[in-house]
Legacy VTK file of the C-alpha trace (Angstrom):
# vtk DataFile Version 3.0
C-alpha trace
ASCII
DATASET POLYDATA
POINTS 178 float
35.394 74.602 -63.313
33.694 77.674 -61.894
32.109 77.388 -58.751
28.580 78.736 -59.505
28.020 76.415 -61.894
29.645 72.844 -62.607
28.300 72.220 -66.002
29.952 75.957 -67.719
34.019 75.754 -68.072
35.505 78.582 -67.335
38.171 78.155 -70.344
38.588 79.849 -73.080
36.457 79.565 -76.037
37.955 77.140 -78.731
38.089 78.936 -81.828
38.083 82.922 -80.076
42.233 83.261 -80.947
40.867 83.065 -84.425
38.278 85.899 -83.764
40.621 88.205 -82.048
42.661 91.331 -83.053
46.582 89.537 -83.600
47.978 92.923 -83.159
47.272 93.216 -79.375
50.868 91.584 -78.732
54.329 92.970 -80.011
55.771 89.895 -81.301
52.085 89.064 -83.464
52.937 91.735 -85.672
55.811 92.036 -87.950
59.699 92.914 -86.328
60.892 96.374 -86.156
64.581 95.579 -87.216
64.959 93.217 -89.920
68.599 93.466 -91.031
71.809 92.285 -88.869
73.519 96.233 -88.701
69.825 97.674 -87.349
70.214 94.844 -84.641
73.258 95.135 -83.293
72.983 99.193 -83.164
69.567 98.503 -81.392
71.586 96.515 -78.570
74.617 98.804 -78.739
72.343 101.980 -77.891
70.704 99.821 -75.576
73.764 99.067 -73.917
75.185 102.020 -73.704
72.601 105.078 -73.671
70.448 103.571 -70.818
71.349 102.668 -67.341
70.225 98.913 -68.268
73.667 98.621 -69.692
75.412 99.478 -66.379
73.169 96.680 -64.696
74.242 93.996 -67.250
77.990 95.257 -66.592
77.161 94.415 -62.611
75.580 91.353 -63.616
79.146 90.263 -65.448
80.724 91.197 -62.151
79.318 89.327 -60.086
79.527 86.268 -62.337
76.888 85.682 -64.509
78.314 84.060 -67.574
77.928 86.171 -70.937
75.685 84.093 -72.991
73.040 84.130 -69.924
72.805 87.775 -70.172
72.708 87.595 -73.991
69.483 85.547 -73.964
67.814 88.102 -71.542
68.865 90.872 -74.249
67.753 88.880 -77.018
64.575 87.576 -74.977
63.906 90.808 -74.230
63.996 92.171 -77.837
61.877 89.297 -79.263
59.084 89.728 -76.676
59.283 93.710 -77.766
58.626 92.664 -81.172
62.225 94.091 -82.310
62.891 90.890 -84.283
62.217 87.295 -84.128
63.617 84.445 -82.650
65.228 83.177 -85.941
66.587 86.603 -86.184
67.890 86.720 -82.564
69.390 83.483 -82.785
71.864 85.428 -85.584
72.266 88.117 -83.688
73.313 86.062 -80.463
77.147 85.741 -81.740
77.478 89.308 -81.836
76.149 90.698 -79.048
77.767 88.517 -76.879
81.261 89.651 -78.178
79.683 93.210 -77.758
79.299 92.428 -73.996
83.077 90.687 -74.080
84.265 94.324 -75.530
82.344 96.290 -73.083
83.442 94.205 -69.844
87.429 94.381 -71.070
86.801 98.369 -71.370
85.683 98.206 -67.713
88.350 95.620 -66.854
85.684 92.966 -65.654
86.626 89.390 -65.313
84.117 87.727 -67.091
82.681 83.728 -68.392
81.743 83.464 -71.530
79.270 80.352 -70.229
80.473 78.179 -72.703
82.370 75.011 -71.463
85.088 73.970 -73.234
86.571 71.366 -71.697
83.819 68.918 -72.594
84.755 64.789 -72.081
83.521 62.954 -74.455
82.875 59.043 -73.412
85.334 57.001 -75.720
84.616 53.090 -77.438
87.276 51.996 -74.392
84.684 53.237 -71.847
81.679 51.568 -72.991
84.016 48.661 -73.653
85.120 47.879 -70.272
81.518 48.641 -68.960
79.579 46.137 -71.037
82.614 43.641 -70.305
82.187 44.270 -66.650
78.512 43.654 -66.974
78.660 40.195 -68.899
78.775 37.026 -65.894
82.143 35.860 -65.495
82.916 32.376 -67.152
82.936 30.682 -63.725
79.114 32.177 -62.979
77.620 31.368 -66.602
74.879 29.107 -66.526
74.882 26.567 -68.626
73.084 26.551 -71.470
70.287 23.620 -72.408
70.126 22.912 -75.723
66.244 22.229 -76.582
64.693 19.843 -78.800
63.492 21.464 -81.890
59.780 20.782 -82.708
59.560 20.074 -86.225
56.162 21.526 -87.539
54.430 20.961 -90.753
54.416 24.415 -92.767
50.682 25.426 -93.491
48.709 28.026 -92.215
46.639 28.673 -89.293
43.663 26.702 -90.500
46.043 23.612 -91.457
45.831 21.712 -87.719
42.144 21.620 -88.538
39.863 19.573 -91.058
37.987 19.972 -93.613
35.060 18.320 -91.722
35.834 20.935 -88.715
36.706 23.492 -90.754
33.017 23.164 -92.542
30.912 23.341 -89.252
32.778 26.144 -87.513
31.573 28.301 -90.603
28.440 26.686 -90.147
27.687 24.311 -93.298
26.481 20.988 -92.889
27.617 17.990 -95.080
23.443 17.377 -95.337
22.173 21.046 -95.726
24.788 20.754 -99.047
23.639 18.067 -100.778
19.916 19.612 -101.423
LINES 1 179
178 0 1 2 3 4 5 6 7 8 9 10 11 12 13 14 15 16 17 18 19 20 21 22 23 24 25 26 27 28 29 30 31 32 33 34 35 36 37 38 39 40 41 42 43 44 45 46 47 48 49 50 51 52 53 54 55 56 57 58 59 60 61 62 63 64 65 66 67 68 69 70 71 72 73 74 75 76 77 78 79 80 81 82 83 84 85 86 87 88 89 90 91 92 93 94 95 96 97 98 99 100 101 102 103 104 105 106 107 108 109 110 111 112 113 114 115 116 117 118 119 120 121 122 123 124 125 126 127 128 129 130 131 132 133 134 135 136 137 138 139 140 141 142 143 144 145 146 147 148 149 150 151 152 153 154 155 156 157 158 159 160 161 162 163 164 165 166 167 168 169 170 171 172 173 174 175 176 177
């Protein structure tokens, strides 16, 4: 709220996004590069005609795994309005084995950030868990068998009469027979 008056928001109007010019943002108009080839040249030139590509080469260095630094490339491209995130998605396979090609021509020791040696949880695990979570026989309680209560099928109204039935809707045997 705005602190000369408590009554005005200071939000934006609801509706105005629908009023304003679309084009004021790269990725509100349509992408530059629109086929796979125009992509990956895009990112190779990027790569390798600009001193941004030496940084990302330092950035392998120093550890950070490839697919990190092929989501700031990619992130980077969408928010230019080079393509769109569908598109970069595609792309994402390539230019990270564009980065693998350019660190082994440097001779940089590099993670591809993907981790392959994933454990999966096996039926034995979850086996022995829910068996270690189950009371041993010596600890069960005993169980109490209860008397079933036999009831007489009907529906809700059954328990009641047709006398009581009549004067909670408000008839009267009398008022009836005039």
């Amino acid at each position: 709220m705005s602190t000369t008056s408590a009554t005005r928001p200071d939000g934006p109007i609801p509706g105005a996004n629908y009023t304003s010019d679309t084009r004021n943002w790269p990725w509100h108009r349509p992408p530059d590069i629109t086929t796979i080839d125009d992509a990956l040249e895009h990112v190779m030139e990027r790569l390798t005609d600009t001193p941004s590509g030496m940084r990302y080469m330092s950035l392998i260095e120093a550890g950070t795994p490839l697919t990190t630094i092929t989501d700031i490339i990619v992130t980077l491209a969408i928010g230019r309005g080079k393509f769109t995130p569908d598109f970069a998605i595609l792309v994402a396979g390539p230019v990270t084995r564009m980065l693998e090609i350019m660190a082994k021509s440097y001779k940089i020791e590099y993670t591809l950030g993907i981790d392959e040696d994933v454990e999966f949880t096996t039926p034995v695990v979850y086996k022995e868990a829910i068996r270690r979570s189950l009371p041993k026989e010596e600890e069960a309680p005993e169980v109490v068998e209860e008397a079933v209560i036999e009831e007489e099928q009907g529906g809700l109204m059954s328990a009641v009469s047709s006398e009581e039935q009549a004067s909670m809707l408000g008839y009267d045997e009398e008022l009836e027979d005039e």
